[in-house]
Backbone as a ProteinNet text record, in pm:
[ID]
protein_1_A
[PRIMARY]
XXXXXXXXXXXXXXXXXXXXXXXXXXXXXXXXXXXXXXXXXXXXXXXXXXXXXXXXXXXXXXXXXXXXXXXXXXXXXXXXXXXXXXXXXXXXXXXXXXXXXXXXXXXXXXXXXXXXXXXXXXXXXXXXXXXXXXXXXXXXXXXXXXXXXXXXXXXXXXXXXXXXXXXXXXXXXXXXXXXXXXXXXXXXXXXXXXXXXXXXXXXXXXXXXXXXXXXXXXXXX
[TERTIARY]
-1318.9	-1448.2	-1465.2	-1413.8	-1452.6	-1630.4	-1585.5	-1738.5	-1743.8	-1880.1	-1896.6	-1813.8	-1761.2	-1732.1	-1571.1	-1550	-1419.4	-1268.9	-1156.8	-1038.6	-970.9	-911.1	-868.5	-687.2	-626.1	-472.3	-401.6	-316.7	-231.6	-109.9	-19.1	111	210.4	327.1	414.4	561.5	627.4	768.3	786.7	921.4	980.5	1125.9	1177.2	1349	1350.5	1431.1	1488.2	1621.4	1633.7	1736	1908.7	1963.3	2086.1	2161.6	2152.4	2210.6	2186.1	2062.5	1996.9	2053.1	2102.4	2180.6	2303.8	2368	2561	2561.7	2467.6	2500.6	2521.3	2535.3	2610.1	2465.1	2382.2	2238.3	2172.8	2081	1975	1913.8	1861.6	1739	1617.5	1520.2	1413.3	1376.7	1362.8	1308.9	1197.4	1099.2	972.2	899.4	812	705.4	578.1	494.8	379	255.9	194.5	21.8	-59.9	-140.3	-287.3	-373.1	-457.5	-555.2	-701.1	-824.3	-925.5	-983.2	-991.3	-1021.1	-1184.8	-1265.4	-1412.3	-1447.5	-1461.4	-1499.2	-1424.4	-1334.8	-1275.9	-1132.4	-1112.3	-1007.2	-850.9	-738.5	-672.7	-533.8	-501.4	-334.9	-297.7	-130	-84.5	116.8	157.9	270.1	337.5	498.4	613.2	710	774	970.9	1053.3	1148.3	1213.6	1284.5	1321.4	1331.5	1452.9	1533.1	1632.8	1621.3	1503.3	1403.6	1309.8	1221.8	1159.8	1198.1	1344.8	1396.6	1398.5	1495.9	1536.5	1423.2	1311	1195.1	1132.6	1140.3	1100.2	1227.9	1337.7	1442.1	1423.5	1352	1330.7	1202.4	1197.3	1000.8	910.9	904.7	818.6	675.8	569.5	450.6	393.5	411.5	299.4	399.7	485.3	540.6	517.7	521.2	529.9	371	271.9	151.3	117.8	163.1	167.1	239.8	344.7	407.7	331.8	233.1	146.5	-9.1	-15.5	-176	-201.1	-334.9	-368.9	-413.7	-437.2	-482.9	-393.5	-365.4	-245.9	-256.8	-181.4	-232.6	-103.9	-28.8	119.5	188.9	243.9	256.7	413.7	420.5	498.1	605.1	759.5	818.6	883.3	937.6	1017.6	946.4	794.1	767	715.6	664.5	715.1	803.5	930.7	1091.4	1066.1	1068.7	1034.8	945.2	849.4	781.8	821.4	886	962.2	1070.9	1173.6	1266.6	1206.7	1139.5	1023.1	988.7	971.5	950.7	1011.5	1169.7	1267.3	1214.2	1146.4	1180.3	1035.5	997.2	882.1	908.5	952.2	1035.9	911.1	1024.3	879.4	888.9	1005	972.1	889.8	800.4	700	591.6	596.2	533.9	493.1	585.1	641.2	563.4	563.3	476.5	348	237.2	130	124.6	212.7	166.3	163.2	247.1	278.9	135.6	73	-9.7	-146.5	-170.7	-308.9	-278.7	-137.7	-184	-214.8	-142.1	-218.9	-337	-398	-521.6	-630.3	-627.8	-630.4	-650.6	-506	-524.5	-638.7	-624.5	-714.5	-829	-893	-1021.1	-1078.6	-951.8	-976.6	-974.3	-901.1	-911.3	-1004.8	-1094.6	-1220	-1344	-1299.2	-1466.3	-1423.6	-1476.1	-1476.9	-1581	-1524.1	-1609.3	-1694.7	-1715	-1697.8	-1577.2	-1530.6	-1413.8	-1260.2	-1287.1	-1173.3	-1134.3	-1260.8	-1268.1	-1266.1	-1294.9	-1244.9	-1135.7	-1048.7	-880.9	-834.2	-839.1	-831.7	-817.9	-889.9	-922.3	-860	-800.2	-749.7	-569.4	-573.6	-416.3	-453.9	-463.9	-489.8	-436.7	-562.2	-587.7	-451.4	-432.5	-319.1	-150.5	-190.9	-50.5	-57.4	-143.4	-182.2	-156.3	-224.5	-228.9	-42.2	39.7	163.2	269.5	197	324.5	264.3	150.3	77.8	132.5	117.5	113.9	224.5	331.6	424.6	392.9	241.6	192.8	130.5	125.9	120.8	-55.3	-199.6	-288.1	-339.3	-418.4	-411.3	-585.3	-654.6	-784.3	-914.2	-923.8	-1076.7	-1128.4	-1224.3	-1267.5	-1231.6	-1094.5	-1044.2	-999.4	-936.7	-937.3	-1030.4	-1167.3	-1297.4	-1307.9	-1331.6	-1364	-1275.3	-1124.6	-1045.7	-1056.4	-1081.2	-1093.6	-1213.4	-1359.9	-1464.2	-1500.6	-1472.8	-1485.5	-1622	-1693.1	-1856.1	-1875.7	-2006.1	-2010.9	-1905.3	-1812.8	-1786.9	-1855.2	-1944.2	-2001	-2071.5	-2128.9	-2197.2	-2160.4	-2029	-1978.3	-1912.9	-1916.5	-1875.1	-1942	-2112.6	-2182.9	-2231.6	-2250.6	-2207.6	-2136.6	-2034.5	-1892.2	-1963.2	-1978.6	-2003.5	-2122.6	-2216.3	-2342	-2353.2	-2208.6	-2216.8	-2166.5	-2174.2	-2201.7	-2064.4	-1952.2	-1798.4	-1788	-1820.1	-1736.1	-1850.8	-1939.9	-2014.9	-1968.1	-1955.8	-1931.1	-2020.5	-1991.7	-2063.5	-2125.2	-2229	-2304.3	-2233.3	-2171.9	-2130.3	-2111.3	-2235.5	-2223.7	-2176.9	-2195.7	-2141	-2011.3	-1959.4	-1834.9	-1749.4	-1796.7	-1775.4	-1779.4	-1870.9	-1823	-1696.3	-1694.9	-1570.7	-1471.5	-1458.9	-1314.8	-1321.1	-1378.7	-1333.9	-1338.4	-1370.7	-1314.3	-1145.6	-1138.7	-1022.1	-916.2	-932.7	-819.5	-795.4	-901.5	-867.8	-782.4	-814.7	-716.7	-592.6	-552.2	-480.4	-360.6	-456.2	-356.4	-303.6	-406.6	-371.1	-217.2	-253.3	-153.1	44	-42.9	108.7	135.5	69.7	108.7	108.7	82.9	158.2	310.9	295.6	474.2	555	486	580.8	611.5	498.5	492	524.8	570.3	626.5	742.9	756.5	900.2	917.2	859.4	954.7	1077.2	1170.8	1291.8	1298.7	1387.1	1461.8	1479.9	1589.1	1576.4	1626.3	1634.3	1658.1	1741.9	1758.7	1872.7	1939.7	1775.3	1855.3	1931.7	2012.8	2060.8	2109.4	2213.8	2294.1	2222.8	2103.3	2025.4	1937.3	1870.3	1819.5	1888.6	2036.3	2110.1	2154.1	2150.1	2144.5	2007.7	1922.7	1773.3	1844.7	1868.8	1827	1909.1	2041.5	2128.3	2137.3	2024.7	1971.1	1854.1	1790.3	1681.6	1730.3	1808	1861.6	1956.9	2029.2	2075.6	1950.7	1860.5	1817.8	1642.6	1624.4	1478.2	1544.9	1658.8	1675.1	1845.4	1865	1956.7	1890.7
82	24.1	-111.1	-114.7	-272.2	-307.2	-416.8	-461.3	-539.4	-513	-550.2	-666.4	-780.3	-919	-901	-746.5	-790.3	-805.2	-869.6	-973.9	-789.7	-796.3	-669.6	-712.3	-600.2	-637.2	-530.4	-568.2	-441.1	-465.4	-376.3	-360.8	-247.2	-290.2	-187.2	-228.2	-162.4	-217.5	-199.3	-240.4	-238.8	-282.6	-262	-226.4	-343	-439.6	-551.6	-499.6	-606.3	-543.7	-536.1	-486.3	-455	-647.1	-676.8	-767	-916.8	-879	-976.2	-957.3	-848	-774.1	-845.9	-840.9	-852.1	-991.5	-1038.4	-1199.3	-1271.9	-1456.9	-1508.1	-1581.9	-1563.5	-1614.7	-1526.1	-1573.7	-1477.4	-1423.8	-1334.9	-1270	-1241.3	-1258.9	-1279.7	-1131.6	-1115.5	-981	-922.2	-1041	-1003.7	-1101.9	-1002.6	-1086.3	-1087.7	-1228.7	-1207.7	-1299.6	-1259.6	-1330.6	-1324.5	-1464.8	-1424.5	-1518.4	-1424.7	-1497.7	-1428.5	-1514.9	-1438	-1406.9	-1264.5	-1208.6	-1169	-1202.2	-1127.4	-1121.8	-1265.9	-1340.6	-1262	-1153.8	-1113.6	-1166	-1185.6	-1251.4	-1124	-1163.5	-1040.4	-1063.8	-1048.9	-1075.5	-953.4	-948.6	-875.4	-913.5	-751.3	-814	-722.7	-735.4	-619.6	-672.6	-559.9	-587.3	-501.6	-530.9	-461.6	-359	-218.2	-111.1	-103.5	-206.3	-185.2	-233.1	-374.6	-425.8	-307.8	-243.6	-170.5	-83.5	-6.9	157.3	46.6	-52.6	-91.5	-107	-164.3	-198.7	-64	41.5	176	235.2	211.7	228.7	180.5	43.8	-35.8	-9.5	127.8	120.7	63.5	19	-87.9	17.4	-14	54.5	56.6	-101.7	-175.4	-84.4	-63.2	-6.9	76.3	248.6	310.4	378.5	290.7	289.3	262.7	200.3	194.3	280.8	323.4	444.7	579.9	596	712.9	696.5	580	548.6	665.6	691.4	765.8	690.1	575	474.8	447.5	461.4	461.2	393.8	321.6	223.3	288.3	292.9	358.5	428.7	538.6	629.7	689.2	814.3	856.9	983	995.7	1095.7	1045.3	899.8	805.5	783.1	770.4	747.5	906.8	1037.5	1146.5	1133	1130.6	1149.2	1103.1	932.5	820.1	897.1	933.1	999.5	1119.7	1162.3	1291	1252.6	1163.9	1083.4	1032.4	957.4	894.7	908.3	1077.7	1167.5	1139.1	1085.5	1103.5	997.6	884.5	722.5	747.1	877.6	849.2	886.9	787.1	835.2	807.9	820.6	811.5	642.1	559.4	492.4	323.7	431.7	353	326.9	381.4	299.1	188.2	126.6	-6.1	-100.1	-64.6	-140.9	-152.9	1.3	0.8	-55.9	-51.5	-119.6	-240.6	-335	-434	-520.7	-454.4	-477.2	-477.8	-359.1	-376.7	-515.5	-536.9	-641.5	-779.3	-807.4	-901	-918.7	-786.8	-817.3	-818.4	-776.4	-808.4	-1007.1	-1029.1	-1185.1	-1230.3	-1177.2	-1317.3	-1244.9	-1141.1	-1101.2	-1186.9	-1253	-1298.4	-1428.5	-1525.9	-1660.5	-1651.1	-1607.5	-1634.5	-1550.5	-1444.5	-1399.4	-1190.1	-1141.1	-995.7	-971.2	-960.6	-916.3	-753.4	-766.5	-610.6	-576.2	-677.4	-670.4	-617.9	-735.3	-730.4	-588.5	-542.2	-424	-344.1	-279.8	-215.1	-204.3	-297.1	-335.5	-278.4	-296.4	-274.2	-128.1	-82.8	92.4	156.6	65.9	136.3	152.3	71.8	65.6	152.2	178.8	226.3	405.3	436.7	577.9	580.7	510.5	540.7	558.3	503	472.9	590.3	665.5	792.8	920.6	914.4	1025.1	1034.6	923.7	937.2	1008.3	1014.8	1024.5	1163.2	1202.8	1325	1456.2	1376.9	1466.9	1457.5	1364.4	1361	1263.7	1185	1189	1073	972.3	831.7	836.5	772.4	793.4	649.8	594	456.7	429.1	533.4	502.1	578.1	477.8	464.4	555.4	595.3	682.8	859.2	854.6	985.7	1024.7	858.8	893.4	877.4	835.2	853.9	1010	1064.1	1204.7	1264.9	1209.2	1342	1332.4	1216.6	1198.7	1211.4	1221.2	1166.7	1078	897.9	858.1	784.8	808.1	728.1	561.6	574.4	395.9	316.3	449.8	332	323.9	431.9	408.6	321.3	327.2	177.5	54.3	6.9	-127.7	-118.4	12.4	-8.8	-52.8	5.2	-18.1	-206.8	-235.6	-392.8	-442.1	-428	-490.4	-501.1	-345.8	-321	-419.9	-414	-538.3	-626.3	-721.6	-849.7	-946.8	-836.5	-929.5	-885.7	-894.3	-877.7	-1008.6	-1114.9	-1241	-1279.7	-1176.9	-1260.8	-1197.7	-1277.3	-1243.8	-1115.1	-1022.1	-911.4	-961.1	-841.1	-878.8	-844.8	-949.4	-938.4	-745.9	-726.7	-585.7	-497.7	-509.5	-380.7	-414.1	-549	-538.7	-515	-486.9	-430.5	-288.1	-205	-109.8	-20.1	-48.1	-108.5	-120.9	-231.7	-278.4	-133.8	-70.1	82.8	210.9	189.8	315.6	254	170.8	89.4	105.4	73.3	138.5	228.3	311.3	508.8	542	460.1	485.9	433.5	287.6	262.3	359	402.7	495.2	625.8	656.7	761.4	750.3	595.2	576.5	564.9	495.7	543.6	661.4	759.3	943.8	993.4	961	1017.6	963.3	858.9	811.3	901.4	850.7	958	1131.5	1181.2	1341.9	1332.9	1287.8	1224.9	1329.4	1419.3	1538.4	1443.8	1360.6	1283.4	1256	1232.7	1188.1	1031.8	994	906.2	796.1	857.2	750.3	842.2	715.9	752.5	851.4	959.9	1047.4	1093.1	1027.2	1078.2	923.4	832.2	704.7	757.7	856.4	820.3	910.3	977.9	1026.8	913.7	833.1	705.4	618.1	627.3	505.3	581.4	741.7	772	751.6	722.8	776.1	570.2	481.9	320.1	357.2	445.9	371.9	434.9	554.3	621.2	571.7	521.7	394.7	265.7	249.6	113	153.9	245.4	305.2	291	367.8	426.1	335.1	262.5	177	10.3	-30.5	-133.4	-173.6	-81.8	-78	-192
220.1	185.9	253.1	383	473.7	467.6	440.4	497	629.4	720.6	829.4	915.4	796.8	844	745.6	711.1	670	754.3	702.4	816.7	831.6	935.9	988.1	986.4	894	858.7	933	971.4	1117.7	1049.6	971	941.3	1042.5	1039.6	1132	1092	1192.1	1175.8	1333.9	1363.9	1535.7	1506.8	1642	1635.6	1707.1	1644.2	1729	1788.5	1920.8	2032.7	1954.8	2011.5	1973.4	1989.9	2098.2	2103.7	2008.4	1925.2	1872.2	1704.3	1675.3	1577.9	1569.8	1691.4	1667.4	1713.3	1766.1	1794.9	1638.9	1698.5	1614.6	1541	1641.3	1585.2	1434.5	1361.1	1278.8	1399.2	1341	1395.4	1285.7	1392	1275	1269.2	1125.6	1083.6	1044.5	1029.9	1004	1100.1	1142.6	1237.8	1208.9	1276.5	1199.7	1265	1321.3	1392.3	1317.6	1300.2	1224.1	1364.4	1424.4	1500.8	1468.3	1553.1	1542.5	1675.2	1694.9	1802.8	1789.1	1868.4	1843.8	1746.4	1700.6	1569.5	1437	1440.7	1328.3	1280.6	1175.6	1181.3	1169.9	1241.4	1260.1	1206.7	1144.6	1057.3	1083	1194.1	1221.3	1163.5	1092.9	1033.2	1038.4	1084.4	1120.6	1117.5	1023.3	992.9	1066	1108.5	1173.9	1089.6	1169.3	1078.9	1003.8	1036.8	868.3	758.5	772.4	684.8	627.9	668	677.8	554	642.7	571.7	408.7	432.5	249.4	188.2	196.7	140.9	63.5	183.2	103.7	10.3	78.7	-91.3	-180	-170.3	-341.1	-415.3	-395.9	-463.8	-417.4	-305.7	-243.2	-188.6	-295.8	-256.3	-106.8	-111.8	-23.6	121.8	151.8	288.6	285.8	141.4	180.1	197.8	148.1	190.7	329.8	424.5	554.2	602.9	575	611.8	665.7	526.8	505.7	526.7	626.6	616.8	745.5	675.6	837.7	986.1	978.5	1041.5	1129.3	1225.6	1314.6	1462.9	1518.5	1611.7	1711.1	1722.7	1826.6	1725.6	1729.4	1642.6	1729.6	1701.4	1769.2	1699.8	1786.8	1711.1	1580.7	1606.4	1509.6	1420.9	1420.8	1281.2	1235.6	1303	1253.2	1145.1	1224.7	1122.4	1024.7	1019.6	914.4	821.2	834.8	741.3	701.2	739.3	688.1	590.7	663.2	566.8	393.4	473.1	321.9	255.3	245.3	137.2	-28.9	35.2	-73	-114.5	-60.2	-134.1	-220.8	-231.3	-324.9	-474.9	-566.2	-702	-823.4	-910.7	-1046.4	-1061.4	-1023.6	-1118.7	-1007.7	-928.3	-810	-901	-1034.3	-1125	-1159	-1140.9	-1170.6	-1048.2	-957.1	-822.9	-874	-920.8	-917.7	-1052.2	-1151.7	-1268.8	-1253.1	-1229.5	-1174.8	-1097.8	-1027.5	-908.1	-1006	-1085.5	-1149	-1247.6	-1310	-1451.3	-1350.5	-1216.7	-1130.7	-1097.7	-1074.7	-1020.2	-1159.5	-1282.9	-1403.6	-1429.9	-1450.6	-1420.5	-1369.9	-1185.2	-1120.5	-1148.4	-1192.7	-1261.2	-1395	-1447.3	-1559.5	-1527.1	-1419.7	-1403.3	-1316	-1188.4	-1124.3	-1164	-1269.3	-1261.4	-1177.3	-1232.1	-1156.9	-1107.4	-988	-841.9	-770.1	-716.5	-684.1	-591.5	-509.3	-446.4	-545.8	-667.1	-740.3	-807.5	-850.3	-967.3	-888.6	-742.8	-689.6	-638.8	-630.4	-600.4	-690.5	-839.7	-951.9	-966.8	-957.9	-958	-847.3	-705.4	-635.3	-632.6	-734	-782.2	-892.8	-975.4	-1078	-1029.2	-959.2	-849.4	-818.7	-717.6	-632.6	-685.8	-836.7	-862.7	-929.4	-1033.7	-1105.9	-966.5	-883.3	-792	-746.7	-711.3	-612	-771.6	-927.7	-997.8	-1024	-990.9	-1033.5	-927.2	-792.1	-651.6	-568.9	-557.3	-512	-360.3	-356.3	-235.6	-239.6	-151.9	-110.1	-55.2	-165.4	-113.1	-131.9	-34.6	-49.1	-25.7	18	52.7	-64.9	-102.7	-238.9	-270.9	-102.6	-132.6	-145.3	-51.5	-86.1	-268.9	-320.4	-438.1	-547.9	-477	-566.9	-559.2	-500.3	-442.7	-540.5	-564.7	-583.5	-734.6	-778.4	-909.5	-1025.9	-920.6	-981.7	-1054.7	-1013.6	-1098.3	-1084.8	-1187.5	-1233.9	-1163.3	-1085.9	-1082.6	-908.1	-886.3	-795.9	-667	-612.1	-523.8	-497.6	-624.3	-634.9	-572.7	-666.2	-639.8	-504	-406.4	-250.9	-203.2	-224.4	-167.3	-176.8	-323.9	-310.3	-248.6	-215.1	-153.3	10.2	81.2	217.6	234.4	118.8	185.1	206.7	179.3	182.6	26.7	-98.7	-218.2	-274.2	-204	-253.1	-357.5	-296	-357.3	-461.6	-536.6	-631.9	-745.1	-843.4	-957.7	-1023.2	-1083.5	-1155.7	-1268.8	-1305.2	-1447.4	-1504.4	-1672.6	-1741.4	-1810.2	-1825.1	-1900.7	-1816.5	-1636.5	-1571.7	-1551.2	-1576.3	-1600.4	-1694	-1817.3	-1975.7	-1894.9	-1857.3	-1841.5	-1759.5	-1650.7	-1578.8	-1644.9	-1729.6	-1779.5	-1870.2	-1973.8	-2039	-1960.9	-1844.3	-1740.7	-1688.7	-1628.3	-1633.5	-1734.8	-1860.6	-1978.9	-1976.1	-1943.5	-1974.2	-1832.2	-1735.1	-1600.5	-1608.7	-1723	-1719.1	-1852.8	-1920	-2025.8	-1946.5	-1852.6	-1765	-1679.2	-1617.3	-1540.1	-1643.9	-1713.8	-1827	-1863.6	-1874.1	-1933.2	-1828.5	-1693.2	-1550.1	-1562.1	-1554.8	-1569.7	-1658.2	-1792.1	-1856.4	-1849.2	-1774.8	-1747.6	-1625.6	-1517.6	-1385.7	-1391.8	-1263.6	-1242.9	-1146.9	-1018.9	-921.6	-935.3	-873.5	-884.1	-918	-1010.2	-1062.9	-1026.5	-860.7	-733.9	-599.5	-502	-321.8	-309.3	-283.5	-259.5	-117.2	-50.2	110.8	169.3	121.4	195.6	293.6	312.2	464.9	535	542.9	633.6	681.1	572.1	635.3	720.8	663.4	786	943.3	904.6	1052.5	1117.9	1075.7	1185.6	1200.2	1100.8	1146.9	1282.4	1310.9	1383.2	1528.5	1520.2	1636.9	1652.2	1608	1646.7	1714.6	1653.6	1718.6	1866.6	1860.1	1991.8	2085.7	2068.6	2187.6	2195.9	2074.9	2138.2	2096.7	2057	2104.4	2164.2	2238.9	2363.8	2511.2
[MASK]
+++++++++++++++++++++++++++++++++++++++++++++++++++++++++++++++++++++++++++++++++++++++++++++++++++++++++++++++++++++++++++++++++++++++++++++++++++++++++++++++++++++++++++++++++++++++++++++++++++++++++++++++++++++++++++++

């Protein structure tokens, strides 16, 4: 749901060189540009893939949402695999990320005011965290999970957002309504957890540490 003038975020990962590994130096593991290109502003950010693989061992939403975005800028066979691998790092208790993530965005709804930006953030954690304990499957975009869900009202507040009126505060009452679609997503998102068959935790590790160490062989040789 971008709007016209919204900042454009580029996530990835990349294989730092072998020699930058066994030296006596750090190596930096996360990289990161924010410039503005053609008046948009562009924050670009990448860990290198043994950063990367652990991040998706620890429940880490936010990667394995880039993992699985369809949005793809250089792609290839390695992240094929990676996504094949990745499968396993999707457990039940990734709960904990999306729960985690809505009582935040909750907060700053409650210390600046709810937006149409916010309450749709809101609902897209909500979605996303309900759909990955429901489906086994990493969905990160609004409107696929407006669609899959039917939920009342949000087209609406996209269409606010896309016009320009993200950062204004909502009318009190359409945000009363909101906040009780919101509970019922959020009771939802708790009785997915608990009815959750995903696995527990990571089961494929030493298949993950072979793809890090044939990655690192052969793209940073």
């Amino acid at each position: 749901f971008a709007s016209a003038d919204s900042d454009v975020d580029i996530r990835g990962s990349f294989v730092l060189p072998i020699d930058k590994i066994i030296g006596l130096e750090s190596a930096e593991e996360t990289w990161q540009v924010s410039k503005e290109i053609n008046g948009l502003e562009v924050d670009w950010v990448a860990h290198d893939v043994k950063k990367f693989i652990e991040m998706m061992m620890k429940k880490n939403g936010y990667v394995l949402e880039q993992l699985y975005s369809p949005l793809v800028v250089h792609g290839g066979q390695w992240l094929d695999e990676l996504r094949e691998l990745g499968e396993a790092c999707i457990v039940r208790y990734l709960y904990h990320h999306y729960r985690g993530f809505y009582n935040n965005e909750c907060k700053m709804m409650a210390k600046a005011g709810a937006t149409a930006k916010s309450v749709l953030y809101a609902y897209r954690v909500l979605l996303s965290g309900i759909y990955v304990l429901e489906t086994g499957k990493i969905e990160a975009q609004l409107p696929v999970l407006a669609d899959h869900y039917s939920i009342e009202g949000l087209k609406e507040l996209v269409t606010l957002k896309v016009e320009g009126a993200e950062k204004q505060v909502l009318d009190p009452e359409l945000v009363q309504v909101h906040l009780i679609r919101l509970n019922e997503l959020e009771k939802r998102l708790d009785g997915a957890f608990d009815a959750s068959t995903l696995p527990e935790s990571v089961n494929n590790r030493d298949a993950l540490s072979d793809y890090l160490v044939r990655a690192r062989k052969s793209l940073g040789a």
